[in-house]
N, C-alpha and C positions, 0 to 999 in steps of 0.2 A: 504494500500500500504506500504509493507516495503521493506528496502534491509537488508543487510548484517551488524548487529550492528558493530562500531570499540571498542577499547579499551580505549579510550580517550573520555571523558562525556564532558569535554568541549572544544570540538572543536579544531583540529591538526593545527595549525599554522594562522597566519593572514589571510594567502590566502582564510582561510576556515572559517573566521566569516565575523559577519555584520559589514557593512561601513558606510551604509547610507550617509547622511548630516555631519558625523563626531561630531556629538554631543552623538549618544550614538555608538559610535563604540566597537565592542565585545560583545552587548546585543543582541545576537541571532547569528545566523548561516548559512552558505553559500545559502540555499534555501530561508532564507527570504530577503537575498541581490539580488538573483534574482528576488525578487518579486520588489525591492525598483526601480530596473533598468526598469523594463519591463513598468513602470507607473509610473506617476507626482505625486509625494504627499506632504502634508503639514501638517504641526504639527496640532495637534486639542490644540486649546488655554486653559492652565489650567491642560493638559491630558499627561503628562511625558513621550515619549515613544509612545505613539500610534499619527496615518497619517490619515489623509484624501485625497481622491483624488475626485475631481471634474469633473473630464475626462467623458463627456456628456457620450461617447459610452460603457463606462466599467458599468456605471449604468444599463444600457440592458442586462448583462452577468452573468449570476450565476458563482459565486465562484471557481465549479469547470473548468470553462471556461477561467477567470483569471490566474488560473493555469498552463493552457498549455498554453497558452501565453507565460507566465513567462519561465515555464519547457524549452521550444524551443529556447531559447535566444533572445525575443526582447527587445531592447534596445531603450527604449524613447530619451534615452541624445545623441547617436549612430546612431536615426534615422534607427536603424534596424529592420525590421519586419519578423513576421515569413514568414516562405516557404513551401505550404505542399509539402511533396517528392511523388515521385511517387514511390510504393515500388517496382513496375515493372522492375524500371530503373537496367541496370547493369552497367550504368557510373560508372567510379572509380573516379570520380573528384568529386563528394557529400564529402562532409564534416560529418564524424558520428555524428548523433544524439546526442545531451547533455544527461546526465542523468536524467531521472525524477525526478520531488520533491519528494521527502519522506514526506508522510502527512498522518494523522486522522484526517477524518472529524464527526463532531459530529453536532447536533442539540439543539437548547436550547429555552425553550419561559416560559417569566415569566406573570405574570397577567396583565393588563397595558402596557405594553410593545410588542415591535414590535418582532416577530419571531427572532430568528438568528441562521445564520449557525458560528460554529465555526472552524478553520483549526488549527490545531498543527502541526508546522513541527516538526520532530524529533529531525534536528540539532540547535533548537530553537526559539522562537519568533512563531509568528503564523498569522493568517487571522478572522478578526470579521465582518460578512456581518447581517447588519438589512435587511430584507426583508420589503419595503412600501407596501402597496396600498392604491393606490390612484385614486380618480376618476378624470377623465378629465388631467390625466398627459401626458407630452408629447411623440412624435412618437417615443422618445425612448424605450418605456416604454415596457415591455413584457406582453402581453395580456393573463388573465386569465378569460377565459367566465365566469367559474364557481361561479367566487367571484364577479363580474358584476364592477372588478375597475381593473386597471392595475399595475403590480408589479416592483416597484425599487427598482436596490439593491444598499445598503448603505455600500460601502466596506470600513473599517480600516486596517489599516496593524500595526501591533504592535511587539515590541518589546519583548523579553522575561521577561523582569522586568512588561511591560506595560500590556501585557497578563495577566500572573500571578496577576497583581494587579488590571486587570479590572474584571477579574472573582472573585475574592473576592471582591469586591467594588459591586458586582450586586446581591452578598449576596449566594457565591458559599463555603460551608461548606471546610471546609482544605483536610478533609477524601475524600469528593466527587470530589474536585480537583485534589488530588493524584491518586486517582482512573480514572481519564480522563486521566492521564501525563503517568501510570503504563503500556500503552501498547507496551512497548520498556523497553529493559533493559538500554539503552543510556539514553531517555528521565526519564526513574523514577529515575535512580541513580542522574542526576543534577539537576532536577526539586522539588526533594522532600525536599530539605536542604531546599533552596532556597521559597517553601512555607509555611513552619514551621516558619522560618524566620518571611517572610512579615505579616503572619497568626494572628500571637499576635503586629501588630501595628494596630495604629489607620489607617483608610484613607487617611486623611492630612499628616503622616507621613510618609505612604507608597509613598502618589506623591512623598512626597521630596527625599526619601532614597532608593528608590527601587531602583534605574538606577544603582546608586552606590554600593549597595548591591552585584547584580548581577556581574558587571563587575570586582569589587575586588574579589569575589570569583573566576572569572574564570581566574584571571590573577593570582590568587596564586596557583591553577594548573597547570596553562599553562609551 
């Protein structure tokens, strides 16, 4: 899914980055502020940058499910929820459509480890969903006969520092992360400094510096 790239890599004015909680504000971009609104989430302790959300019904929903949630404007703090439209309707009192997220979604599964989808938004920060199964989990759960357990997903929402630093942290080569970020001229132009960068620290160092990293680079553009 792409639009129309702009000329500005990192993001055209406040109105158009992330807000979140206000601790890492600037570290990502307007589609992952939609996502921070449409669901509850909480820092994962120790994890710079990347959320947890607990929200029993979101566990049930694949990723790209989460998304149009998100895309449609609801708002958990707003108490707003989506509305499907009838596209039959010729009301003129409907409100247009938001625009859709701009995303790449990819797949990833290491040895040991639980499947995951990953999301990249273009305008930065991104989506990390573990995929569970588990046997005897609850009625939330989405049933796969095939695999004789039922499936939860485990959604993180992260940050652009936080992404970039969990995908290297899981042991994602610099080359093969650029090559994930490179399907946008928007996202390869800001993302590839920015991996070089974090590329040659340690892990311990990335938690601490990364946030920072990020957010001074795109304020000496801005």
């Amino acid at each position: 899914m792409m639009m129309g790239e702009s000329s500005n890599i990192f993001m055209e004015g406040p109105s158009h980055r992330f807000h979140g909680d206000g601790k890492y504000s600037g570290d990502g971009g307007e589609d992952l502020e939609k996502l921070w609104k449409a669901f509850a989430w909480k820092e994962i302790r120790g994890c710079p940058g990347r959320f947890i959300s607990r929200n029993r019904r979101i566990r049930s929903l694949a990723p790209r499910a989460i998304l149009a949630e998100a895309s449609c404007g609801h708002d958990v703090a707003e108490n707003k929820t989506c509305v499907a439209r009838n596209k039959e309707s010729s009301s003129s009192t409907l409100a247009p459509s938001p625009p859709p997220l701009t995303f790449f979604f990819n797949s990833m599964r290491k040895q040991g480890r639980d499947p995951m989808d990953i999301v990249l938004f273009e305008t930065g920060g991104g989506l990390i969903t573990y995929r569970k199964h588990i046997a005897g989990a609850s009625e939330i759960a989405t049933v796969e006969p095939e695999q004789g357990k039922e499936l939860l997903f485990v959604h993180t929402l992260n940050t652009e520092s936080g992404m970039i630093r969990k995908l290297l942290d899981l042991g994602m080569e610099k080359e093969t992360l650029m090559v994930a970020f490179s399907r946008s001229t928007l996202m390869r132009q800001r993302v590839f400094p920015l991996t070089i960068i974090l590329a040659f620290l340690e892990s311990s160092e990335r938690s601490r510096t990364a946030a920072r990293v990020v957010t001074s680079m795109y304020s000496a553009f801005m």
